[in-house]
C-alpha positions in Angstrom: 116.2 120.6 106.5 117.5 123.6 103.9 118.6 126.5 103.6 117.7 127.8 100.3 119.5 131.2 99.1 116.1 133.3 98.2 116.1 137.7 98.6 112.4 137.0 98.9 112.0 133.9 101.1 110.8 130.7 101.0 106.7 129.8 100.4 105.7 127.1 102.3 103.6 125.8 99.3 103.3 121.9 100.3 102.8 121.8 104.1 99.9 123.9 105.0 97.7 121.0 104.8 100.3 118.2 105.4 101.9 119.9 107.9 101.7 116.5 110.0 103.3 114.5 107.3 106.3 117.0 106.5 107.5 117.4 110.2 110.2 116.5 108.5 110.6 119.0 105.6 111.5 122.2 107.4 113.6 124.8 105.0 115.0 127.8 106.8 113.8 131.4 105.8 116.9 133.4 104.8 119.5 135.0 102.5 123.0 133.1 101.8 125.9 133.5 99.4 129.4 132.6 101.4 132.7 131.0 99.9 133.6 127.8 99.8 134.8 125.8 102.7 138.6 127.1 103.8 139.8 123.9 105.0 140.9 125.0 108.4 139.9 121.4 109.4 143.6 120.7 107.4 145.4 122.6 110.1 144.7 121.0 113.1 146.1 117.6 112.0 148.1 117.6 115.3 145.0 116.2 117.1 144.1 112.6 117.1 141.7 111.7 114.9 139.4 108.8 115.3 136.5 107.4 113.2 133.4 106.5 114.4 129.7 105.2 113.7 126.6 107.0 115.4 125.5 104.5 117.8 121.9 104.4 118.2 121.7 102.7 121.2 122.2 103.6 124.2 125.9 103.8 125.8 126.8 102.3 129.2 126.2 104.2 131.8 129.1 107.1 132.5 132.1 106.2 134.9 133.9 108.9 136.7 137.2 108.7 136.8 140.4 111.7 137.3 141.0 113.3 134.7 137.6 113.4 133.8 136.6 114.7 137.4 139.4 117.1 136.6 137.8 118.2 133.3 134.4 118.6 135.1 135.8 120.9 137.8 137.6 123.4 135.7 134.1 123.5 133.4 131.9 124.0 137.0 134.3 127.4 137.8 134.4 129.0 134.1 137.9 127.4 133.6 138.8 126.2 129.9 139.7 122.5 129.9 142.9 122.3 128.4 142.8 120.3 124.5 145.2 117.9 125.8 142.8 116.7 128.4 139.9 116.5 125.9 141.7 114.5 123.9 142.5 112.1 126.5 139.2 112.0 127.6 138.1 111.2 124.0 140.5 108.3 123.7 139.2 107.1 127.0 135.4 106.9 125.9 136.5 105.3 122.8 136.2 101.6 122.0 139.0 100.1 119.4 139.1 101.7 115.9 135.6 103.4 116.5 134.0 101.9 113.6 130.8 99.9 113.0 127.6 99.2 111.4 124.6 100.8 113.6 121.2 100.8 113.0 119.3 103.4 112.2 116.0 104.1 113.2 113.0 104.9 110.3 110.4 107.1 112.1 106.6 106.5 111.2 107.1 104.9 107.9 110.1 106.8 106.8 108.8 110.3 107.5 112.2 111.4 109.3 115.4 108.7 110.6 116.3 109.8 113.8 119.8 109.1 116.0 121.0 108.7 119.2 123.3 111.1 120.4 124.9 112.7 123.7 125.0 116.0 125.1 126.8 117.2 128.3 129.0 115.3 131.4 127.5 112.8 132.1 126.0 112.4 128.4 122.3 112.6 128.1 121.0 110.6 125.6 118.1 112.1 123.0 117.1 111.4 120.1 117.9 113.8 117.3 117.8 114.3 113.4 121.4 114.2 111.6 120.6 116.8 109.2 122.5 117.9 106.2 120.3 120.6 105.4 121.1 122.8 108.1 124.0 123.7 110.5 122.5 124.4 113.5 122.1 121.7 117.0 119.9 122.6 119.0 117.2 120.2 121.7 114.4 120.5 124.1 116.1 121.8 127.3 114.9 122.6 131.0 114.7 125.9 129.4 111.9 125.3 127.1 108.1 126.4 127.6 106.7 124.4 130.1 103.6 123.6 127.9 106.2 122.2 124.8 108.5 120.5 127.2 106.2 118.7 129.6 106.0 114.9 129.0 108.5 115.3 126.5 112.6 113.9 126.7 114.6 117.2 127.4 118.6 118.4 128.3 118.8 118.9 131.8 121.3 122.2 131.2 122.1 122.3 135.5 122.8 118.5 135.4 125.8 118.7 132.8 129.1 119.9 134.9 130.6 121.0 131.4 127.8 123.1 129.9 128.7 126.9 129.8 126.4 129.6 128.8 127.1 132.1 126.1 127.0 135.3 127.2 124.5 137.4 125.3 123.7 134.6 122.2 120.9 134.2 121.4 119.5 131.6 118.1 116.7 131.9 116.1 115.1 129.4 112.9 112.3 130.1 110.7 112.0 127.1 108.2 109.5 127.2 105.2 106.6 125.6 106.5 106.0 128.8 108.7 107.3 126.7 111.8 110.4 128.5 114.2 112.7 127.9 116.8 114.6 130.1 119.0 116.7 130.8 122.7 119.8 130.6 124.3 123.1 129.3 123.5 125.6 127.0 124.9 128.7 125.5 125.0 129.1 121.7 125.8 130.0 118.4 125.6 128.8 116.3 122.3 128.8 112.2 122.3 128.3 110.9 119.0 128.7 107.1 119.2 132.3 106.6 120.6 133.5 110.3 119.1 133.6 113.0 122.0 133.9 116.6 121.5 133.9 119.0 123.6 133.2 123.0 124.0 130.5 122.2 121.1 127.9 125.1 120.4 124.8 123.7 121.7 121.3 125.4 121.3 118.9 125.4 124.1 115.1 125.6 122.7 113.6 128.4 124.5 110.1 128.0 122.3 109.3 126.1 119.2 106.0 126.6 116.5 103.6 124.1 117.2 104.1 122.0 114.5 107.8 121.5 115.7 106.3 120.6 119.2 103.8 118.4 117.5 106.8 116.2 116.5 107.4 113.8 119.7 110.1 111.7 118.6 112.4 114.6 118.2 114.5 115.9 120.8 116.3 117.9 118.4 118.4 118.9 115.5 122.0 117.9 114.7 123.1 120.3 111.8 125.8 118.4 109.2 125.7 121.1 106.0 128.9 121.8 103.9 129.4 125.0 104.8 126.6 126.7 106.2 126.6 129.7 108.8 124.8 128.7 112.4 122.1 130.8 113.0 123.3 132.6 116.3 123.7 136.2 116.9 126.3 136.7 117.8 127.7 134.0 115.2 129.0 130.7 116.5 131.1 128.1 115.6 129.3 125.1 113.6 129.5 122.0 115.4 130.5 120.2 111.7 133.3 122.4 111.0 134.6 123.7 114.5 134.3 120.8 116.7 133.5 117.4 114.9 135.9 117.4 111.8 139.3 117.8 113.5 138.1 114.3 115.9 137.8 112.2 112.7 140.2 110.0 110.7 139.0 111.4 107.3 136.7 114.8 106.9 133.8 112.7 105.4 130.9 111.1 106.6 128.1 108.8 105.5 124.5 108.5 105.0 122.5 104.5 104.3 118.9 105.6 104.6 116.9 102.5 104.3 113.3 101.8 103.3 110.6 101.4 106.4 114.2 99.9 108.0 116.1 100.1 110.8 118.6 98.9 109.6 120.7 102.2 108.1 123.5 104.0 109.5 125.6 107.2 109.3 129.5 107.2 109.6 131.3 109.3 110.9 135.6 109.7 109.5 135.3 106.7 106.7 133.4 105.4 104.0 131.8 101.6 104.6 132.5 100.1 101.5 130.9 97.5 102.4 127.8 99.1 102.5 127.5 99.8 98.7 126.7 97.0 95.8 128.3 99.1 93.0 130.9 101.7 91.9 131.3 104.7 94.3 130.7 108.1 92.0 131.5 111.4 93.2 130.2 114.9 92.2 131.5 117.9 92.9 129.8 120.7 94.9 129.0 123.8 92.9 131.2 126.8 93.4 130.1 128.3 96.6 128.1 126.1 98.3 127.0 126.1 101.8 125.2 123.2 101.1 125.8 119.5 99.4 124.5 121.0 96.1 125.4 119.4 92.9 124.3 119.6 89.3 122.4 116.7 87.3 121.6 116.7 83.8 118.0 115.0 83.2 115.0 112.7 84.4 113.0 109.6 83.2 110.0 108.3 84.3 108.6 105.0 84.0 110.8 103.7 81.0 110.6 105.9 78.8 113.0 106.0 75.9 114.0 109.5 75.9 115.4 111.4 79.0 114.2 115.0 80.0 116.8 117.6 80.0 117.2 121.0 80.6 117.3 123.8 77.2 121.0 123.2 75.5 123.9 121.7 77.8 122.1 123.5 80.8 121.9 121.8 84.4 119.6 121.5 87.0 120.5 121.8 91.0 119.9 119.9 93.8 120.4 119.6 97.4 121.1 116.4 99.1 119.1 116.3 102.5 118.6 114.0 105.3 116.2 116.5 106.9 113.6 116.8 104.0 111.3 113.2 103.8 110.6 114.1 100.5 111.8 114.9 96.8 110.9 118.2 95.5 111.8 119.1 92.0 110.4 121.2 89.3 106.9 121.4 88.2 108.0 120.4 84.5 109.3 117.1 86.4 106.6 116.6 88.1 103.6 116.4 85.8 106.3 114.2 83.4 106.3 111.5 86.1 102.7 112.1 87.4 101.4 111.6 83.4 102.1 107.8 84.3 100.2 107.5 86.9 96.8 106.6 86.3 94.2 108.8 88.3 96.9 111.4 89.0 96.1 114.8 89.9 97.0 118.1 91.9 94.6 118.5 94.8 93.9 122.4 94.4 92.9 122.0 98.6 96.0 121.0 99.3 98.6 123.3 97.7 98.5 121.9 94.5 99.5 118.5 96.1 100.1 115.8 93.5 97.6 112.9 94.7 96.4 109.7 92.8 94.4 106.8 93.5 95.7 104.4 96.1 94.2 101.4 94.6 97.5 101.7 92.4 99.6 98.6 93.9 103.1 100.6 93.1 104.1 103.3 91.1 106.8 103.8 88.4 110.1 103.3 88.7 112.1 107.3 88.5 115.8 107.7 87.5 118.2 110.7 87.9 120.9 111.2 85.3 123.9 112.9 86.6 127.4 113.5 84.0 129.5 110.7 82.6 126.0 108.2 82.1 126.0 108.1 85.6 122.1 106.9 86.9 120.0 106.6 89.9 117.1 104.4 89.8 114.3 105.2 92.4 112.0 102.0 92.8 108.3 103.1 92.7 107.9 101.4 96.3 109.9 104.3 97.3 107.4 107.0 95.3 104.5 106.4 97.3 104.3 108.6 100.6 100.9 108.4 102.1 97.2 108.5 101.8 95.1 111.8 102.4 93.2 113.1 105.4 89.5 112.7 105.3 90.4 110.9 101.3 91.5 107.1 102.2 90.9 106.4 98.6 93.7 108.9 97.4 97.2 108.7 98.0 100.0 111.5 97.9 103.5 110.8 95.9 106.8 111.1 97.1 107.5 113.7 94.4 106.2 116.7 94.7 106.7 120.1 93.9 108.2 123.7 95.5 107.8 126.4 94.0 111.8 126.4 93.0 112.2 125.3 89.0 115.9 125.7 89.3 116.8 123.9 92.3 115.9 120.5 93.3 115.5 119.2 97.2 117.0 115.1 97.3 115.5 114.4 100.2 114.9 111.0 101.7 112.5 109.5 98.9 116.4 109.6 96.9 118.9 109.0 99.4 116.4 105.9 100.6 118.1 104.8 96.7 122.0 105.3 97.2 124.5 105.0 99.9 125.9 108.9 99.9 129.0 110.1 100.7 129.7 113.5 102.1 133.3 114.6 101.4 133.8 117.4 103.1 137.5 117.7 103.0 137.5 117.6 98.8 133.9 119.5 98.3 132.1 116.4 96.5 129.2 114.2 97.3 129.3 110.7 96.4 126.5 108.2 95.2 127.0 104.0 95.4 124.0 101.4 94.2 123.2 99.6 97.6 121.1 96.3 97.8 117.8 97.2 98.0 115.3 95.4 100.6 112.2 96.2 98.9 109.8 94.2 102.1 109.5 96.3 104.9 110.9 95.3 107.8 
């Protein structure tokens, strides 16, 4: 999920038709232009900080013991439970250093990677998308429309002794595709792997569009942009900034998207080095992001000898995003890499959707050139999304365009390529080669 800074708003020009495909594409509707991330994070250095690895399984059952009954008892009567006691009840939950390798699940042949995550005392366990497109965490709660939230996983809001309404907040998301979300908001207790924070703004899901509801693996969104503005009136911490960066070791955090995998993972306060099969290459955010944008410098598609570049010494933009399934670049991009595709074409019935034969065993090979020489190589395994509705003979790319010529959308057809680095504490992104299982698992 984005954000993109527009006076006019967004067009939802690719998921009319595919709206079942591109659950997973969902760009909020709305104006932004804020400053660059303050630090603050740098001034509470006082608090123990602990690394940590999003487990995606779930935890052992929750043990009471004092000071946690303690904790729970102040939150039941409206009482603030002291940092000192959150902290201690952090350590508690903790197991050793807090780092690991988890796996992380691919959703309907990559169409969105969902994580397991915990909300409340005791946790509750959903399953939720770690989205650096957006800043906002919100779930399916006992609050939601009976009609969205029957038969599906939701946050009990009476069964959590820590959760605290917000008096007279209220949230509301309209993302690209036309599809919304909206209701009260909270404050809780947030479980991500053996990290624990606590008076977290958490938003309950009074309503959702229906092609949000039509999404049953998601419970909900877990908002991770640079420096974006939650969408609550009155405004609301992020849970990023306010509540998750002063619990980790380091202010960064990773993303290892893998193809039709489970096998990925996302850390949280340290960078697995391990993880990468080449040199780690960082890119600073452009002035003023609220987002992980960056600049790169040209495209080339299958093999070509010559790279395509912007006019002059110009740039392009692009947003790195765990929340979009696809890559969405410039129409000038586009038909360059489609013109090697044999069969290629836009389906005019489907926005202007760029579809080709399926008969094709694998497409070409697309590579991303940032400064200093620096290269990503997409494989062409990864270019191929799906085949059509009601057209089994034709096949829709992983590319596809927007509407947006100057600003580019990495979603997870890129960062399925790299192991990415989000450095929140020095305003850069980092890209590493990985080792690339090209058989689906």
């Amino acid at each position: 999920m984005v954000i993109v800074r527009s006076p006019l708003g967004l067009l939802a020009l690719i998921v009319v038709f595919f709206a079942s495909f591109l659950d997973a594409t969902r760009i909020p509707m709305f104006n932004t232009n804020k400053k660059h991330h303050d630090g603050s994070h740098s001034d509470e250095r006082h608090l123990s900080r602990r690394s940590a690895t999003v487990d995606l399984q779930r935890n052992p059952s929750y043990a009471p013991n004092g000071p946690a009954a303690y904790a729970r008892a102040l939150s039941k009567w409206g009482a603030e439970v002291p940092e000192k006691l959150a902290q201690s009840l952090a350590a508690m939950r903790g197991p050793g250093d807090g780092r690991g390798d988890v796996e992380a699940v691919s959703f309907r042949d990559d169409r969105e990677y969902l994580s397991r995550v915990g909300f409340g005392t005791p946790p509750q366990w959903f399953t939720v998308d770690l989205d650096t497109g957006s800043s906002d965490v919100w779930l399916y709660t006992t609050e939601t429309r009976l009609s969205i939230a029957q038969d599906r996983r939701i946050f009990h809001i009476n069964a959590s002794s820590t959760a605290q309404q917000v008096p007279n907040a209220t949230w509301y998301i309209t993302y690209g595709d036309g599809s919304a979300a909206w209701g009260r908001v909270y404050r809780d207790v947030i479980n991500l792997a053996n990290l624990t924070f606590v008076n977290a703004t958490i938003e309950s899901a009074s309503a959702v569009s229906a092609s949000l509801a039509a999404d049953r693996d998601l419970d909900g969104v877990f908002g991770l942009a640079y420096n974006l503005s939650s969408q609550t009136s009155p405004r609301q911490p992020g849970v990023l900034a306010a509540a998750l960066l002063p619990r980790l070791a380091a202010p960064v955090f990773t993303a290892d998207l893998r193809w039709r995998s489970p096998a990925g993972a996302y850390t949280f306060g340290y960078v697995d080095h391990a993880r990468r099969a080449g040199e780690l290459r960082y890119l600073n955010l452009t002035e003023g992001a609220q987002f992980w944008e960056f600049a790169y410098r040209g495209v080339r598609a299958g093999g070509r000898d010559r790279w395509h570049a912007p006019a002059g010494e110009g740039r392009w933009r692009a947003i790195a995003d765990t929340g979009t399934t696809l890559l969405l670049m410039a129409s000038e991009v586009a038909e360059l890499y489609y013109a090697d595709v044999p069969g290629a074409r836009r389906n005019a019935t489907a926005g202007g959707l760029w579809t080709y034969p399926c008969r094709n065993p694998t497409l070409p090979a697309f590579e991303i050139r940032f400064d200093d020489g620096f290269d990503v190589t997409i494989p062409g395994q990864f270019m191929n999304y799906t085949a059509i509705p009601d057209e089994p003979d034709r096949c829709m790319g992983g590319l596809q365009t927007w509407g947006y010529d100057d600003l580019a959308i990495f979603g997870d057809v890129f960062l399925k390529a790299v192991y990415a680095v989000f450095d929140v504490g020095q305003a850069r992104i980092g890209f590493a080669p990985k080792k690339l299982n090209l058989t689906p698992s």
